[in-house]
ROSE-4610 file (N, C-alpha, C; in Angstrom, 1 decimal, always signed):
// ROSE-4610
residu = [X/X/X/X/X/X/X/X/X/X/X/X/X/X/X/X/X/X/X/X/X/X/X/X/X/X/X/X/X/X/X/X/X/X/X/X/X/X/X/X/X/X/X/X/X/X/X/X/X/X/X/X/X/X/X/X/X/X/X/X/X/X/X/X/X/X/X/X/X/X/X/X/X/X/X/X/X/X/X/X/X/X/X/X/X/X/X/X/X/X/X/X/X/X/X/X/X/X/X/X/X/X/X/X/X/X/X/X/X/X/X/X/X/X/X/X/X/X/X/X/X/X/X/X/X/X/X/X/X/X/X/X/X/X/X/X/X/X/X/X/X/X/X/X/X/X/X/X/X/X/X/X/X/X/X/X/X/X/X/X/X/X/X/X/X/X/X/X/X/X/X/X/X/X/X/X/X/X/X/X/X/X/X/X/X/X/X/X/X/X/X/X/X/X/X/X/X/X/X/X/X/X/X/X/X/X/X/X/X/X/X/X/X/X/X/X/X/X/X/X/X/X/X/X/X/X/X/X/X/X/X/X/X/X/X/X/X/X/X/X/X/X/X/X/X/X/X/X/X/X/X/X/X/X/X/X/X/X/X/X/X/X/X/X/X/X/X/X/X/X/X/X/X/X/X/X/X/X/X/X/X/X/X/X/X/X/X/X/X/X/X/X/X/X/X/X/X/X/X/X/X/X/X]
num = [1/1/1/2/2/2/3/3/3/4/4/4/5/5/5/6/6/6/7/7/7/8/8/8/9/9/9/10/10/10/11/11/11/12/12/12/13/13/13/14/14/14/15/15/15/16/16/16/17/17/17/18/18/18/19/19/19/20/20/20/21/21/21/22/22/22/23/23/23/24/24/24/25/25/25/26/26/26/27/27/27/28/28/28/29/29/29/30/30/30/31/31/31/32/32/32/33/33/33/34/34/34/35/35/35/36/36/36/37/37/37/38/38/38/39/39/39/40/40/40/41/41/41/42/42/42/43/43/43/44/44/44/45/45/45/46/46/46/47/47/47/48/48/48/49/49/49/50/50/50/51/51/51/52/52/52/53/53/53/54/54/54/55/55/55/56/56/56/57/57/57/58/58/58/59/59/59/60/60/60/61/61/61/62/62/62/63/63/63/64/64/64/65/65/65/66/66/66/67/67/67/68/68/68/69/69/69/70/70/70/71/71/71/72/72/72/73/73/73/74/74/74/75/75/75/76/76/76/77/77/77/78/78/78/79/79/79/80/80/80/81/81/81/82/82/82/83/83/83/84/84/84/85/85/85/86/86/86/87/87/87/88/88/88/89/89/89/90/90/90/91/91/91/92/92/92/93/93/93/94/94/94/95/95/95/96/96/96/97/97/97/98/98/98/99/99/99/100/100/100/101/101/101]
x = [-38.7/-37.8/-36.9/-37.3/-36.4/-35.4/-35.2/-34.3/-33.2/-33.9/-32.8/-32.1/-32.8/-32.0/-31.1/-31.5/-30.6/-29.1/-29.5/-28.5/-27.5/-27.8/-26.8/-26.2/-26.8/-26.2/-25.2/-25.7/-24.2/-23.3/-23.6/-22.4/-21.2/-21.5/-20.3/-19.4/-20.1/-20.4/-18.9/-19.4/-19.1/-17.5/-17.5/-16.1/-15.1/-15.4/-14.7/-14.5/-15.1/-15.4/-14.3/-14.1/-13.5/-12.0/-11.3/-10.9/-9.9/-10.7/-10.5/-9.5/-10.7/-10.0/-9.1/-8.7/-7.7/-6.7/-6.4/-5.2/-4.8/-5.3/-4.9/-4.8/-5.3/-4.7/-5.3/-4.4/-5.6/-6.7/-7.5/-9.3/-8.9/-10.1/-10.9/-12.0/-12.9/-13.9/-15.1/-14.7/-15.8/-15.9/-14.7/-14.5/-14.9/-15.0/-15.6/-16.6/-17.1/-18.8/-19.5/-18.6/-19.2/-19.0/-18.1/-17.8/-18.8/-19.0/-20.1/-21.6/-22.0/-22.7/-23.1/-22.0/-21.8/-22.2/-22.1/-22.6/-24.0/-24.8/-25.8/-26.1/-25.0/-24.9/-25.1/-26.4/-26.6/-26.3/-25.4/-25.0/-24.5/-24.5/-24.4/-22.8/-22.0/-20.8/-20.9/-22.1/-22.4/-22.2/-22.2/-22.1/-20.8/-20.3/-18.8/-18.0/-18.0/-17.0/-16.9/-17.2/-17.5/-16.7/-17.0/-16.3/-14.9/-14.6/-13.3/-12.3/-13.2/-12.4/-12.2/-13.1/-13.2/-12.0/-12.5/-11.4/-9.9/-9.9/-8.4/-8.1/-8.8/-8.6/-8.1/-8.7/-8.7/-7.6/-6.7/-5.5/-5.4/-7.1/-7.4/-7.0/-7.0/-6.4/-5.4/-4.7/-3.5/-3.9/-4.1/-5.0/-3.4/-3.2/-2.2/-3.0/-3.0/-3.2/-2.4/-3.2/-2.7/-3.4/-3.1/-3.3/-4.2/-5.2/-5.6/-6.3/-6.0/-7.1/-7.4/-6.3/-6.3/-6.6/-7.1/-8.6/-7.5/-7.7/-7.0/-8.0/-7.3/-7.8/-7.7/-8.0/-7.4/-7.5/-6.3/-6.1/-6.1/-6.6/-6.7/-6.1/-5.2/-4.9/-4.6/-5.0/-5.0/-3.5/-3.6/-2.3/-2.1/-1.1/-1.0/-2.1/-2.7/-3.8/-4.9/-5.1/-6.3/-6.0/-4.5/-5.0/-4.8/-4.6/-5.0/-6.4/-7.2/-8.6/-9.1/-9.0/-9.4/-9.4/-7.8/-7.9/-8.8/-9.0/-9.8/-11.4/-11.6/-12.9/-13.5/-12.4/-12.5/-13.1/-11.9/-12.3/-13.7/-14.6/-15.8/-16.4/-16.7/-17.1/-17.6/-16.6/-16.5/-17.1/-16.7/-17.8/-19.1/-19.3/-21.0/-21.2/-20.6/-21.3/-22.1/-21.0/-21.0/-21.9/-22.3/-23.4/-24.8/-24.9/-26.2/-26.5/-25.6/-25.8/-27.0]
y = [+89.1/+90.0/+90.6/+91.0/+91.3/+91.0/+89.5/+88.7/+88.5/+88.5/+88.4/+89.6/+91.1/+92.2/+92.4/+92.3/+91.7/+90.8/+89.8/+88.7/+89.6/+90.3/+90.9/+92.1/+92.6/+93.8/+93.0/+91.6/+90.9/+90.3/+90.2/+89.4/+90.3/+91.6/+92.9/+92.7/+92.3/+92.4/+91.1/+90.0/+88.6/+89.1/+89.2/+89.2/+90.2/+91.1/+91.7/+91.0/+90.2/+89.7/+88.5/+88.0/+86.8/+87.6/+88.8/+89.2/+89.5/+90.1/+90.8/+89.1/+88.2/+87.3/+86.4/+86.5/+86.2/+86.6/+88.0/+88.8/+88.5/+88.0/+87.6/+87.0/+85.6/+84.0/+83.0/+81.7/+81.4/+80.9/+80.9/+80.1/+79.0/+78.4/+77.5/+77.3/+76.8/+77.1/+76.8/+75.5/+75.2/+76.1/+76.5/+77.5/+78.9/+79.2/+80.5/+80.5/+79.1/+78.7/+79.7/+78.9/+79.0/+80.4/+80.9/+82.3/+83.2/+83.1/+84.2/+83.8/+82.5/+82.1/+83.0/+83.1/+83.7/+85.4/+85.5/+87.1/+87.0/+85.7/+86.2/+86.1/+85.5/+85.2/+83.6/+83.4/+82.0/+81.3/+81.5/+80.6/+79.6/+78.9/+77.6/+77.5/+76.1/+76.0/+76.2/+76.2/+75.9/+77.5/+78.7/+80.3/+80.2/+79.6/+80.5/+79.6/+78.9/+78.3/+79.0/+79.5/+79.8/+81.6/+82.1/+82.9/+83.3/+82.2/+81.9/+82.2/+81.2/+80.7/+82.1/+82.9/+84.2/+85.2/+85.3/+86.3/+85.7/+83.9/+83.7/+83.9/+83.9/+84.5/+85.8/+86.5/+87.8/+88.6/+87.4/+88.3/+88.4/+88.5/+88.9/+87.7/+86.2/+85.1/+84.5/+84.0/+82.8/+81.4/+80.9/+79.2/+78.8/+77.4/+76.5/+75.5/+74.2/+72.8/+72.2/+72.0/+70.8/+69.9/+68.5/+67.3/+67.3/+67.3/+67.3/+65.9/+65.1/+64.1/+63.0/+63.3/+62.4/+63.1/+64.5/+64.8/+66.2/+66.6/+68.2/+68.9/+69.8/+71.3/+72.4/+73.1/+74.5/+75.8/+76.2/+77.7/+78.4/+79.7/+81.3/+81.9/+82.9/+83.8/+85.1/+86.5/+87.4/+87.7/+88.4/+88.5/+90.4/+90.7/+92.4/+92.4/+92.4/+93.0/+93.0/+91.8/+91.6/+92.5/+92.9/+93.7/+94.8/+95.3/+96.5/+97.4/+96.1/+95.9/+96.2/+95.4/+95.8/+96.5/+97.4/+98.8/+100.0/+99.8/+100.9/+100.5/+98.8/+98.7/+99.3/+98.8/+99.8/+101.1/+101.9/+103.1/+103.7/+102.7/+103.4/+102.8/+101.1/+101.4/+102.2/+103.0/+103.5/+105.5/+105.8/+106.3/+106.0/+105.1/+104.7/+104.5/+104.1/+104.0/+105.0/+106.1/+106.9/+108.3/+107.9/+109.3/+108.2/+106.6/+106.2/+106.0/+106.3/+105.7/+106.6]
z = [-64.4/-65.1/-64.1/-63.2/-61.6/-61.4/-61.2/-61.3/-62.1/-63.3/-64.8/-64.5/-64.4/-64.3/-62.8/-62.0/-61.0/-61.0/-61.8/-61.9/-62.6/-63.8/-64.7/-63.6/-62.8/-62.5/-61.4/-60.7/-59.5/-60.0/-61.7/-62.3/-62.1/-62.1/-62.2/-60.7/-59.8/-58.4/-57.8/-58.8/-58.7/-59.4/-60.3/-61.3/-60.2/-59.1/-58.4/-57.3/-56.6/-55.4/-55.9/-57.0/-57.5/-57.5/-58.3/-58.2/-56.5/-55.7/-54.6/-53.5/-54.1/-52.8/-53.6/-54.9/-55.5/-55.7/-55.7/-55.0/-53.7/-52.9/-51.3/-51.6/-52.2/-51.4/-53.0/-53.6/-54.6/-54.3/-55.2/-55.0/-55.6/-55.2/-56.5/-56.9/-57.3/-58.0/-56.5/-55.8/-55.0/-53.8/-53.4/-52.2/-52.7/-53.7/-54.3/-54.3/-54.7/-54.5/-53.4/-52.1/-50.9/-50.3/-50.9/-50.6/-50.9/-51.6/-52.7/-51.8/-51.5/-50.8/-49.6/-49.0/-47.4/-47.8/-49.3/-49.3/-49.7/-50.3/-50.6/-52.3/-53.2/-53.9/-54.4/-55.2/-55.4/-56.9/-57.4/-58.3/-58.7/-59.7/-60.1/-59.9/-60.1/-60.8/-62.2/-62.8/-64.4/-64.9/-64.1/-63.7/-63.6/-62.8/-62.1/-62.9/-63.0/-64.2/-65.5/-66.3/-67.3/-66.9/-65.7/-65.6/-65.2/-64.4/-63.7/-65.3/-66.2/-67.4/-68.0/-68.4/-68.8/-68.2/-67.1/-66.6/-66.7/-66.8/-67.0/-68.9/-69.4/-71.1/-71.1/-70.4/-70.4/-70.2/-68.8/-67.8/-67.2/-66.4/-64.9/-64.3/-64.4/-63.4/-64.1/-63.1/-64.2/-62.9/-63.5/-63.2/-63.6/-62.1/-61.6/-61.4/-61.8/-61.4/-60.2/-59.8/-58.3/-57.9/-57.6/-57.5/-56.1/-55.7/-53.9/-54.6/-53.1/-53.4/-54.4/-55.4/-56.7/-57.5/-57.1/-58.2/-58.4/-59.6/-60.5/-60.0/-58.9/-58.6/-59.3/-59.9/-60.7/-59.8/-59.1/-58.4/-58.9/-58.5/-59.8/-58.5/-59.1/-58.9/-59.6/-59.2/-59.9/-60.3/-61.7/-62.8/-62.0/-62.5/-62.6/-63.1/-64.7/-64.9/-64.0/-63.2/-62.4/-61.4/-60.6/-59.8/-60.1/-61.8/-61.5/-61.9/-62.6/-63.1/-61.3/-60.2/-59.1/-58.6/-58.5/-57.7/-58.4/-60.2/-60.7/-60.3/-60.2/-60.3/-58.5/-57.6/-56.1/-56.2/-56.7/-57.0/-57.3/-58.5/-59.1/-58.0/-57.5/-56.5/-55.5/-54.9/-53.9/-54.2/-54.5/-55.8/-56.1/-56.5/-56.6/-55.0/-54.2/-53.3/-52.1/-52.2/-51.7/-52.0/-54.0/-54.6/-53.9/-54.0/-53.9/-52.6/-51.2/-50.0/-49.6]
């Protein structure tokens, strides 16, 4: 049960972190992979796909196709909405971090 409730509470965690390094530079799905990795973050592509796709429904990304390799990469990068979904989600952040430190 730990886990399950965990997982839900980094999903919030993840949708910002996806956000944050997509306003700097685009992603893609496998280098996000690895990114999230390097924090401690273990999820699937069968996870982050599904969200990538989400946040680009939503506004938060605008996904560009490009050819690497033969193979269709899809780039996200954050829209206005996405960054300004990030500077508010900063904010409570910073805030929560600060009443729970």
């Amino acid at each position: 049960m730990e886990d399950r409730i965990l997982r839900k509470l980094f999903l919030g965690f993840i949708h910002i972190h996806i956000l944050h390094h997509a306003q700097e530079h685009p992603i893609y799905g496998a280098w996000m992979l690895e990114e999230l990795r390097e924090h401690g973050y273990t999820i699937s592509a069968g996870t982050l796909y599904p969200i990538l796709h989400g946040m680009e429904a939503d506004g938060l990304l605008h996904r560009e196709n490009q050819t690497v390799a033969g193979k269709v990469r899809k780039y996200y990068t954050a829209t206005e909405a996405g960054a300004i979904v990030l500077e508010e989600a900063r904010k409570k952040a910073y805030e929560l971090f600060k009443e729970i430190k």
